[in-house]
Biopython code that builds the backbone (N, CA, C, O; Angstrom):
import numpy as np
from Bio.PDB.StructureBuilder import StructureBuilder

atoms = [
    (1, "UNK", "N", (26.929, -45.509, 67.476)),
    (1, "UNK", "CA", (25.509, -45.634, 67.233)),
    (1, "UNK", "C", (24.786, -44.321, 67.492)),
    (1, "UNK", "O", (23.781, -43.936, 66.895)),
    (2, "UNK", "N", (25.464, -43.659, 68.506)),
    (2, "UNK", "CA", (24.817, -42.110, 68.737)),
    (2, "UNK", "C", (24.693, -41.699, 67.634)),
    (2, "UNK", "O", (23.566, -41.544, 67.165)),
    (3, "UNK", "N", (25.783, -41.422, 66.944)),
    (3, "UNK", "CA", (26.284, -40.402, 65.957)),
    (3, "UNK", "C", (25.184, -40.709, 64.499)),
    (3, "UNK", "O", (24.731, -39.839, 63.755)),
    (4, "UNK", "N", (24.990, -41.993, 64.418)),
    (4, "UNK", "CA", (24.171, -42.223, 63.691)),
    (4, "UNK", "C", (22.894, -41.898, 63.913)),
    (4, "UNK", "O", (22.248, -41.594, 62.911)),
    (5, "UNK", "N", (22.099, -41.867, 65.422)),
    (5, "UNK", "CA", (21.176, -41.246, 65.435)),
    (5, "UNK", "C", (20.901, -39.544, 65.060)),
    (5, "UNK", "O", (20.073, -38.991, 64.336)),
    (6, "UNK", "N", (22.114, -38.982, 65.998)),
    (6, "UNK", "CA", (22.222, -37.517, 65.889)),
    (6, "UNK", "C", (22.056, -37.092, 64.302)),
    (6, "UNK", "O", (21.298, -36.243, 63.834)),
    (7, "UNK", "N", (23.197, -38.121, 63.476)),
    (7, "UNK", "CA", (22.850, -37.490, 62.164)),
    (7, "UNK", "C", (21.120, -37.771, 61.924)),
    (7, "UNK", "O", (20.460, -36.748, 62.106)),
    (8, "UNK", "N", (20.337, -38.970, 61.556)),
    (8, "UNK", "CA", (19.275, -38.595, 61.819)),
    (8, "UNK", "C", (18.619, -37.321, 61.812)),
    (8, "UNK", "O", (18.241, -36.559, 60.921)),
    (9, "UNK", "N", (18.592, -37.310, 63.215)),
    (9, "UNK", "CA", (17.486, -36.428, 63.542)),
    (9, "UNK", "C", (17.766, -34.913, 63.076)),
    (9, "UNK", "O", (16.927, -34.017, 63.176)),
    (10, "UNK", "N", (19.155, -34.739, 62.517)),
    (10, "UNK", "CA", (19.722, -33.216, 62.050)),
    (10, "UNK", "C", (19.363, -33.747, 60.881)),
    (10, "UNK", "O", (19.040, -32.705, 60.311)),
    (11, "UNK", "N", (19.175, -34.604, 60.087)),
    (11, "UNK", "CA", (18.574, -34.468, 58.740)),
    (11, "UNK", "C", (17.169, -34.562, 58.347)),
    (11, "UNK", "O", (16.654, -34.280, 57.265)),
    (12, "UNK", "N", (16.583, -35.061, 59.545)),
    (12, "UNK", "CA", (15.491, -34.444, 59.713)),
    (12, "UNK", "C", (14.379, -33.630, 60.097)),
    (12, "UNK", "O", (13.181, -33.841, 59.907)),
    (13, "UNK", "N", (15.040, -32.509, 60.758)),
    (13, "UNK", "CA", (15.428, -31.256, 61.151)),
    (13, "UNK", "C", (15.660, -30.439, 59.758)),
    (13, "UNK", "O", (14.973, -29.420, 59.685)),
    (14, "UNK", "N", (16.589, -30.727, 58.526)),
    (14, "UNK", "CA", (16.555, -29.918, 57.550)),
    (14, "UNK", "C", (15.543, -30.290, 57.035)),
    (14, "UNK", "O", (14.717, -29.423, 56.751)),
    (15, "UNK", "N", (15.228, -31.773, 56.718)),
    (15, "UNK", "CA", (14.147, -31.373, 55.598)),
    (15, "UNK", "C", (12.788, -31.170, 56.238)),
    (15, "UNK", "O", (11.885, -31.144, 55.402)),
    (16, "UNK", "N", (12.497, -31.057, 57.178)),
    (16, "UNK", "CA", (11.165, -29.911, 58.347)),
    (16, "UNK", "C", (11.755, -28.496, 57.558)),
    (16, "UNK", "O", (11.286, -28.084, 56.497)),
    (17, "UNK", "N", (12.743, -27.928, 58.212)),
    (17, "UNK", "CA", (13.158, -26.628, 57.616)),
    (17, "UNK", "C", (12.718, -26.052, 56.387)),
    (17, "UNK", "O", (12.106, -25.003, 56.189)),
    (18, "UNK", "N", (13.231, -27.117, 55.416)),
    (18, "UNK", "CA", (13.167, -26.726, 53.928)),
    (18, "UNK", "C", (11.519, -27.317, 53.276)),
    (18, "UNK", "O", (11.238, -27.400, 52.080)),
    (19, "UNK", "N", (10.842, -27.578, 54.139)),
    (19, "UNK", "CA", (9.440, -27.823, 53.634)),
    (19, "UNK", "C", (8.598, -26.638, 53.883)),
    (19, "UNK", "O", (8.781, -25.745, 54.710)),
    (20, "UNK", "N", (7.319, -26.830, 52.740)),
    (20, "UNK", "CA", (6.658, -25.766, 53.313)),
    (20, "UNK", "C", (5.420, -25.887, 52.426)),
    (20, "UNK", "O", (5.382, -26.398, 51.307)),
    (21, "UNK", "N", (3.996, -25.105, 53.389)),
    (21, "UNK", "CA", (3.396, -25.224, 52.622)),
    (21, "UNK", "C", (2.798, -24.900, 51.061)),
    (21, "UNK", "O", (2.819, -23.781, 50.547)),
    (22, "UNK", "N", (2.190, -26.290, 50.344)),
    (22, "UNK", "CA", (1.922, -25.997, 48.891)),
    (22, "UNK", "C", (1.173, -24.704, 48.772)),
    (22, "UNK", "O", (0.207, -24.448, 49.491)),
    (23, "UNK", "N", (1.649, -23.869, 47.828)),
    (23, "UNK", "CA", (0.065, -22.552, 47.445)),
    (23, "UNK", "C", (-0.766, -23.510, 46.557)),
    (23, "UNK", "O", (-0.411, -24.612, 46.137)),
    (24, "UNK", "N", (-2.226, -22.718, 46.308)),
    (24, "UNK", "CA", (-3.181, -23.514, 45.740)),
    (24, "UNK", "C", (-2.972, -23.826, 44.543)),
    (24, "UNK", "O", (-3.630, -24.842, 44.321)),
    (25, "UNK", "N", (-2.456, -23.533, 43.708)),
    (25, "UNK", "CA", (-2.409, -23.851, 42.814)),
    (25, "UNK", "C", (-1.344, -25.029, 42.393)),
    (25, "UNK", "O", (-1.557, -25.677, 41.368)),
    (26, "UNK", "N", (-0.052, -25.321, 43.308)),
    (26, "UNK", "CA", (0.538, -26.281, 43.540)),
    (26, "UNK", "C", (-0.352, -27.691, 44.191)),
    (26, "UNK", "O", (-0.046, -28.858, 44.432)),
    (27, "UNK", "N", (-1.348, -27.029, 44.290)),
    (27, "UNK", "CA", (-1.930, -28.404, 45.716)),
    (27, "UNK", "C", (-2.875, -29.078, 44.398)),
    (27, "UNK", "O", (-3.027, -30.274, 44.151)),
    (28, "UNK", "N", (-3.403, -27.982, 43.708)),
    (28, "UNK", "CA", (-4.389, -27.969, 42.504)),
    (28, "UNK", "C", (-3.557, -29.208, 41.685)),
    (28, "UNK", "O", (-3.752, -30.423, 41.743)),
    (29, "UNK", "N", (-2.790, -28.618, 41.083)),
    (29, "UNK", "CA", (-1.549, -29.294, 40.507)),
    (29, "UNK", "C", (-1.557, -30.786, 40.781)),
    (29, "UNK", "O", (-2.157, -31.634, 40.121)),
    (30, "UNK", "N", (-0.669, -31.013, 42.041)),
    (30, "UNK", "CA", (-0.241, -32.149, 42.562)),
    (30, "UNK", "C", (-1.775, -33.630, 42.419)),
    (30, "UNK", "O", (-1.767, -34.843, 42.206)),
    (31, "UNK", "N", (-2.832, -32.612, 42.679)),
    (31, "UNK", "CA", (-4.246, -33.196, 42.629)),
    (31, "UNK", "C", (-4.680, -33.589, 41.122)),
    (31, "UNK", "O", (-5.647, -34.343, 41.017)),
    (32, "UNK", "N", (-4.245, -33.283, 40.327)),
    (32, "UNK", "CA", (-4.639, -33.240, 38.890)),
    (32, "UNK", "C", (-3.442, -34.631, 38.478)),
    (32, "UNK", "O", (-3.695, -35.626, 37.798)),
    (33, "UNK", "N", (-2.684, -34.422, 38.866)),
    (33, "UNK", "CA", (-1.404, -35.324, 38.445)),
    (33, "UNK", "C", (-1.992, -36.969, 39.090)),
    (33, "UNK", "O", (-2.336, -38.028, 38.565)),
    (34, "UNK", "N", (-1.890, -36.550, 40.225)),
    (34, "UNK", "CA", (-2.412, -37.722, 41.383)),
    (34, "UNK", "C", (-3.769, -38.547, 40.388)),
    (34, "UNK", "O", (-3.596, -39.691, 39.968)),
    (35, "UNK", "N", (-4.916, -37.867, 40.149)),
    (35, "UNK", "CA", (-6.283, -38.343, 40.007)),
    (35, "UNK", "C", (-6.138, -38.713, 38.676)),
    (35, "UNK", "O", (-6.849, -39.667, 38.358)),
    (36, "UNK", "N", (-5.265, -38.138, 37.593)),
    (36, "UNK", "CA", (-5.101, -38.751, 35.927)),
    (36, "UNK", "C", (-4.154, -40.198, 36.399)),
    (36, "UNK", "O", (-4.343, -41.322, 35.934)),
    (37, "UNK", "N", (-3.157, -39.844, 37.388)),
    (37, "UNK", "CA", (-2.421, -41.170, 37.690)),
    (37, "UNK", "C", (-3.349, -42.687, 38.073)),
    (37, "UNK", "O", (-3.481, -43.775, 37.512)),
    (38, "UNK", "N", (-3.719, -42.243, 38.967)),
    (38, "UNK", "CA", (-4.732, -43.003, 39.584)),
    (38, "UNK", "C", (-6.250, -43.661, 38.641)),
    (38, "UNK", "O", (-7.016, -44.563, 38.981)),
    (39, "UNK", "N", (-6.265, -42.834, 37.442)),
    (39, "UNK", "CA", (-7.613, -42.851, 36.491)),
    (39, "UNK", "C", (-6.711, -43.924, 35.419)),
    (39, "UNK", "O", (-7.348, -44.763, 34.782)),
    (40, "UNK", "N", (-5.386, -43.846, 35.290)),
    (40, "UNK", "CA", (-4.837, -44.358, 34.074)),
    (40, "UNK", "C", (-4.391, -45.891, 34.766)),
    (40, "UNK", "O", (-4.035, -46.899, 34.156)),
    (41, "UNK", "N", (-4.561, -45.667, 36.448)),
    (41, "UNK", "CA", (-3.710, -47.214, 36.209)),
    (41, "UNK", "C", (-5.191, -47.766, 36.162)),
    (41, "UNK", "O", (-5.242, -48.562, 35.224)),
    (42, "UNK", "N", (-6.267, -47.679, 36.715)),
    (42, "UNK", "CA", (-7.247, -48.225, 36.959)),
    (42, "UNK", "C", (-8.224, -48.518, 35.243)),
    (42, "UNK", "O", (-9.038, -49.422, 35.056)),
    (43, "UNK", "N", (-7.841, -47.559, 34.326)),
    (43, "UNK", "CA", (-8.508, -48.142, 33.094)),
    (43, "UNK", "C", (-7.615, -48.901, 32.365)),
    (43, "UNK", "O", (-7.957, -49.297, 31.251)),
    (44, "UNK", "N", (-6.108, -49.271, 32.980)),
    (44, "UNK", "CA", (-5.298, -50.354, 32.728)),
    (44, "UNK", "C", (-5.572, -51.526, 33.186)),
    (44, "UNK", "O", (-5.459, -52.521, 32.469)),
    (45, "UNK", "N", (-5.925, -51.581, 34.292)),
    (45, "UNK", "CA", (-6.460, -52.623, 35.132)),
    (45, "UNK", "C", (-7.696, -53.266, 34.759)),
    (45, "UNK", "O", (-7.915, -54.467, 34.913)),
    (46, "UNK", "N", (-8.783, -52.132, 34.086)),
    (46, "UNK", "CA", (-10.053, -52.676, 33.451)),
    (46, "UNK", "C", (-9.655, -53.340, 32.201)),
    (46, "UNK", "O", (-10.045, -54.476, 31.928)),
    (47, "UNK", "N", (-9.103, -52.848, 31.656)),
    (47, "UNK", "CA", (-8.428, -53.078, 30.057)),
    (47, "UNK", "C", (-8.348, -54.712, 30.080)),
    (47, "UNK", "O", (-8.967, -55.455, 29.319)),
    (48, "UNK", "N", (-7.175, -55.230, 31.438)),
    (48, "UNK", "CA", (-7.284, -56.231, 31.351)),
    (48, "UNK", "C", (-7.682, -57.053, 31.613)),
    (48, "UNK", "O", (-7.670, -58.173, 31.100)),
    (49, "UNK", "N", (-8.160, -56.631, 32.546)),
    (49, "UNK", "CA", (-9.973, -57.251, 33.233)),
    (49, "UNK", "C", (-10.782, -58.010, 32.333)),
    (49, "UNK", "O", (-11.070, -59.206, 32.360)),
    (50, "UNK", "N", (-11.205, -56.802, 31.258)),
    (50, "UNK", "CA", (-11.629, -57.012, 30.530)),
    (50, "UNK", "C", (-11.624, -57.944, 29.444)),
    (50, "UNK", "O", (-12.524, -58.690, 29.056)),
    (51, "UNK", "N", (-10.497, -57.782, 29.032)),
    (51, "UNK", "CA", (-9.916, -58.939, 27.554)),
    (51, "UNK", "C", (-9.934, -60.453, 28.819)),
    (51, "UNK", "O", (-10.383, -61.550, 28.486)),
    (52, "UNK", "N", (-9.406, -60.190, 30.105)),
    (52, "UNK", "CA", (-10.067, -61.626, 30.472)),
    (52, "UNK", "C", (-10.487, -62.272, 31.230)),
    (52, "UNK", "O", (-10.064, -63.184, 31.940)),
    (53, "UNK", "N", (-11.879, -61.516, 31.007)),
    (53, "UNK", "CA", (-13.394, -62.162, 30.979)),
    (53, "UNK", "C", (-13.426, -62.802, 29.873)),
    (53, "UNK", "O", (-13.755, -63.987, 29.807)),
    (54, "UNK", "N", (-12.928, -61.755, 28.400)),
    (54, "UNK", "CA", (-13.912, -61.863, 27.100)),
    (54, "UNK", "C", (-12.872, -63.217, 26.891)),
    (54, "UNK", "O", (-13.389, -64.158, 26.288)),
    (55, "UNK", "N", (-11.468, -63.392, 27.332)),
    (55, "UNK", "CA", (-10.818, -64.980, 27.018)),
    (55, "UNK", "C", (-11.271, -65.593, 27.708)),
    (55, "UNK", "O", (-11.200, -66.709, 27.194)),
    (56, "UNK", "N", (-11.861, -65.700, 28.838)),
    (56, "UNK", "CA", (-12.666, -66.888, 29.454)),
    (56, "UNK", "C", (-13.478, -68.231, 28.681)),
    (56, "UNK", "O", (-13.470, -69.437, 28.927)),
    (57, "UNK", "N", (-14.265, -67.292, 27.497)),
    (57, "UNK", "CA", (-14.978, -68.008, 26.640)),
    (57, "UNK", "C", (-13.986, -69.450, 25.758)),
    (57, "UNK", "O", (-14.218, -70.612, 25.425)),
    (58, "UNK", "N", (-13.015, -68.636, 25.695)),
    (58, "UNK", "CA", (-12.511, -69.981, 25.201)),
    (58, "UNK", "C", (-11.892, -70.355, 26.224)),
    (58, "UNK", "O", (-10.818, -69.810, 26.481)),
    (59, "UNK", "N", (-12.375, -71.317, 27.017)),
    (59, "UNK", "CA", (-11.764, -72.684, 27.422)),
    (59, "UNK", "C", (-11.046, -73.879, 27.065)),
    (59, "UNK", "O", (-10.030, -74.436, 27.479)),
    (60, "UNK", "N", (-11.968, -74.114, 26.089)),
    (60, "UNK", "CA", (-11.340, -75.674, 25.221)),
    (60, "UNK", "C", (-10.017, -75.200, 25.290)),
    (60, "UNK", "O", (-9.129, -75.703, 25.979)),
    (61, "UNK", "N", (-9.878, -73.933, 24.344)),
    (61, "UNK", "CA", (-8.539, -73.510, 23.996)),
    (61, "UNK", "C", (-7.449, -73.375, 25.302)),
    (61, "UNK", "O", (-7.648, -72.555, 26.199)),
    (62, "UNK", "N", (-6.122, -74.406, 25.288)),
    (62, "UNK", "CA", (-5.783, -74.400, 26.169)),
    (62, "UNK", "C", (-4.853, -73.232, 26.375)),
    (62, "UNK", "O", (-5.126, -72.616, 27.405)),
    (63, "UNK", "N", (-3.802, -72.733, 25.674)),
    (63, "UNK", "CA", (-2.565, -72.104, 26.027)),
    (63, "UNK", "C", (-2.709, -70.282, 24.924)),
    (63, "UNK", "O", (-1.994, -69.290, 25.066)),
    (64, "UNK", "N", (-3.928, -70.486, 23.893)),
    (64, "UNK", "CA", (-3.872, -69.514, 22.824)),
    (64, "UNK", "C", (-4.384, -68.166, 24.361)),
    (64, "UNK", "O", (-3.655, -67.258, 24.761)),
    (65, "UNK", "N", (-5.333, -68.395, 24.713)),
    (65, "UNK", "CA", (-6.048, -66.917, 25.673)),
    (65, "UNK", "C", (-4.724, -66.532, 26.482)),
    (65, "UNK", "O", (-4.758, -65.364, 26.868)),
    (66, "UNK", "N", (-3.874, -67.045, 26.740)),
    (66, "UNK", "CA", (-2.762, -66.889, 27.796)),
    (66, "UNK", "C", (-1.797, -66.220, 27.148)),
    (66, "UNK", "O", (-1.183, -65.254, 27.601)),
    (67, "UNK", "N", (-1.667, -66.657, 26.219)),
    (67, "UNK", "CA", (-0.406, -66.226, 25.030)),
    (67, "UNK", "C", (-0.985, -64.300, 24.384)),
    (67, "UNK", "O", (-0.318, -63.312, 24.073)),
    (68, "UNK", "N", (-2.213, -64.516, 24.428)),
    (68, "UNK", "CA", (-3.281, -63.545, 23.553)),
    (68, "UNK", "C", (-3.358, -62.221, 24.961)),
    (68, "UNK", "O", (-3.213, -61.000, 24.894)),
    (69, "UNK", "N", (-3.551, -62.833, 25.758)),
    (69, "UNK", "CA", (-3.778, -61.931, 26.918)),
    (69, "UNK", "C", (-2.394, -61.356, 27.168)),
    (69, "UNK", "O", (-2.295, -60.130, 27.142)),
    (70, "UNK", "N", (-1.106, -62.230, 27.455)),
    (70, "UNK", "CA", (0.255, -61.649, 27.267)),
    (70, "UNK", "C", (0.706, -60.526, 26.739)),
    (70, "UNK", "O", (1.128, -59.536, 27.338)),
    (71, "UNK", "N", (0.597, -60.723, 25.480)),
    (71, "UNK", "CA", (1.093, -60.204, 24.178)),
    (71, "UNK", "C", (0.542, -59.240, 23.721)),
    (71, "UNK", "O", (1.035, -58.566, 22.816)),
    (72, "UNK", "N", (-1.268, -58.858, 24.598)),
    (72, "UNK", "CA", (-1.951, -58.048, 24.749)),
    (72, "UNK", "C", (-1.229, -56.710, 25.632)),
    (72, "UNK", "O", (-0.940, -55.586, 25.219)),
    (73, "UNK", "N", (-1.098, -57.204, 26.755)),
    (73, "UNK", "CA", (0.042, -56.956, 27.883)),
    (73, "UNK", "C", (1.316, -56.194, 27.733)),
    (73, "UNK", "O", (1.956, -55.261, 28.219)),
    (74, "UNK", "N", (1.333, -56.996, 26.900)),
    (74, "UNK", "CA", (3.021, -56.552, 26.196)),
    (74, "UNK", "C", (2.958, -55.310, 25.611)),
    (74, "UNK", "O", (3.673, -54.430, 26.088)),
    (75, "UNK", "N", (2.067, -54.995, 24.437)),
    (75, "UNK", "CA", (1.543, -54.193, 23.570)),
    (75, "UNK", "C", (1.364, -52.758, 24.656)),
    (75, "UNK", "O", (2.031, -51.730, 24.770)),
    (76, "UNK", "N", (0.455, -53.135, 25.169)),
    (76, "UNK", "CA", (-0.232, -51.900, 25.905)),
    (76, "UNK", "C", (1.274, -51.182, 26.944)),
    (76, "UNK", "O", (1.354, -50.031, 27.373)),
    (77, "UNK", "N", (2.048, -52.028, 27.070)),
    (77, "UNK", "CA", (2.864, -51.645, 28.337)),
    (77, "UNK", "C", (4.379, -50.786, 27.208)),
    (77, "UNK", "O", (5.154, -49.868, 27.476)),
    (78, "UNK", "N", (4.199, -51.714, 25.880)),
    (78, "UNK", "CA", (5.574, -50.610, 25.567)),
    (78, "UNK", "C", (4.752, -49.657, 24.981)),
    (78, "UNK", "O", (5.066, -48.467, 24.971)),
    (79, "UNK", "N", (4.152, -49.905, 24.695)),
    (79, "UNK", "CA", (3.253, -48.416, 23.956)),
    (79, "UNK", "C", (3.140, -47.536, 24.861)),
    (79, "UNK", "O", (3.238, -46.384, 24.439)),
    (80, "UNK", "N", (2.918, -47.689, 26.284)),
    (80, "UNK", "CA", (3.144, -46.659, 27.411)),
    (80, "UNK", "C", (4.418, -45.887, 27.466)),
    (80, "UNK", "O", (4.552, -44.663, 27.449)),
    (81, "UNK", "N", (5.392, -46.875, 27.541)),
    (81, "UNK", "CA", (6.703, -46.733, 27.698)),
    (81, "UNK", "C", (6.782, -45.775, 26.697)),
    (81, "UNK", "O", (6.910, -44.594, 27.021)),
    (82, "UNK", "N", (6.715, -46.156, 25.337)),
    (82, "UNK", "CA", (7.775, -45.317, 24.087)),
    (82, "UNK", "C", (6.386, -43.803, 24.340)),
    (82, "UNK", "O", (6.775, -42.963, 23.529)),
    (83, "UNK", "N", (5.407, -43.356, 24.880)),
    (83, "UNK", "CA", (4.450, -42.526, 24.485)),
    (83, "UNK", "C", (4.700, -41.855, 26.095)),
    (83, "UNK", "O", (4.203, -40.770, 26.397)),
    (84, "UNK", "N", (5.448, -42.576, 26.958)),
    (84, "UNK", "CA", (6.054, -41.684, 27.750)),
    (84, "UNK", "C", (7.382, -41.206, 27.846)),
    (84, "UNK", "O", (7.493, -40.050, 28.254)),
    (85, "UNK", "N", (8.761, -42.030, 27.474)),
    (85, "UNK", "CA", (10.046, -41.607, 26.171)),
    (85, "UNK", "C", (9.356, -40.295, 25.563)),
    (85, "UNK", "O", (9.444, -39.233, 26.178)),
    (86, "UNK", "N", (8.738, -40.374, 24.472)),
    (86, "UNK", "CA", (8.626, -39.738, 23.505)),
    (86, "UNK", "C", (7.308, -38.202, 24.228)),
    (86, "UNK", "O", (7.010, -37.130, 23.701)),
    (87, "UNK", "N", (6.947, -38.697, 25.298)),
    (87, "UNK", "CA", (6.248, -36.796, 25.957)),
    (87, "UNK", "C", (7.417, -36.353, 26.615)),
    (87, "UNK", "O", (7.384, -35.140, 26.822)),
    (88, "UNK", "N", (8.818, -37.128, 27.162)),
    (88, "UNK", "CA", (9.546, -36.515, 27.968)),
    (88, "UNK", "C", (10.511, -35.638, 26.932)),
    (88, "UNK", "O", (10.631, -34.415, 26.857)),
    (89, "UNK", "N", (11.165, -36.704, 26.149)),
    (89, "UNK", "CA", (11.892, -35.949, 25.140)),
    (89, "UNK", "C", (11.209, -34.954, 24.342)),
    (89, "UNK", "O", (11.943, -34.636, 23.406)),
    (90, "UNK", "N", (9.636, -34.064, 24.315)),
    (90, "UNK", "CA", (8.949, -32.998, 23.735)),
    (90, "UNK", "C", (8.814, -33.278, 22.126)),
    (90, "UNK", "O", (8.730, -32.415, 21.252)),
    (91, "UNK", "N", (8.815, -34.793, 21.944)),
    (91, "UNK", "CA", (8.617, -35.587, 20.309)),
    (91, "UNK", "C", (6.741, -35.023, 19.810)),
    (91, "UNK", "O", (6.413, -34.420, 18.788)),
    (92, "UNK", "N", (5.804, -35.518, 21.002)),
    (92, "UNK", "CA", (4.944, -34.576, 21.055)),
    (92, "UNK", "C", (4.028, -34.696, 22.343)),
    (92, "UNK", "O", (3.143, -33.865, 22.550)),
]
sb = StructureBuilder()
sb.init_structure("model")
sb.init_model(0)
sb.init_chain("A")
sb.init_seg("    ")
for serial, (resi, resn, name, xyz) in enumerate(atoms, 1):
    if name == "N":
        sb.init_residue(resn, " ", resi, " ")
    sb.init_atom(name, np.array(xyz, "f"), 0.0, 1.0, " ", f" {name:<3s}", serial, name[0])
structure = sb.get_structure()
């Protein structure tokens, strides 16, 4: 059980070592990445917020807003997917 600690704390000991601080323009960086991240999940979150409120209206309708809101869901999430595929692979 020692040995398991000792390793521990020697591996965390290297990565103290091998850290260091960001220059500004890395910190700049990391901040730009962070705040578009943070901006994109949150107008995802409105997105669907949004569509349901606007399915609220139909009530009567029992199972169509659920199916509609889904499939809405669906849409928006591979379209993320293949438009993040396709920025990694440099498609455009």
């Amino acid at each position: 059980m020692s040995e398991r600690v000792r390793e521990l704390i020697r591996s965390i000991r290297n990565i103290f070592n091998l850290a260091s601080k960001p220059t500004r323009d890395e910190f700049r960086l990391m901040m730009k990445i962070t705040l578009l991240g943070i901006f994109a999940v949150g107008l995802y979150a409105f997105m669907i917020n949004l569509v349901a409120v606007g399915l609220e209206s139909f009530q009567n309708i029992s199972i169509v807003p659920q199916i509609a809101l889904f499939a809405i869901t669906i849409i928006v999430g591979i379209t993320l997917v293949v438009y993040y595929y396709g920025s990694r692979k440099g498609r455009w």
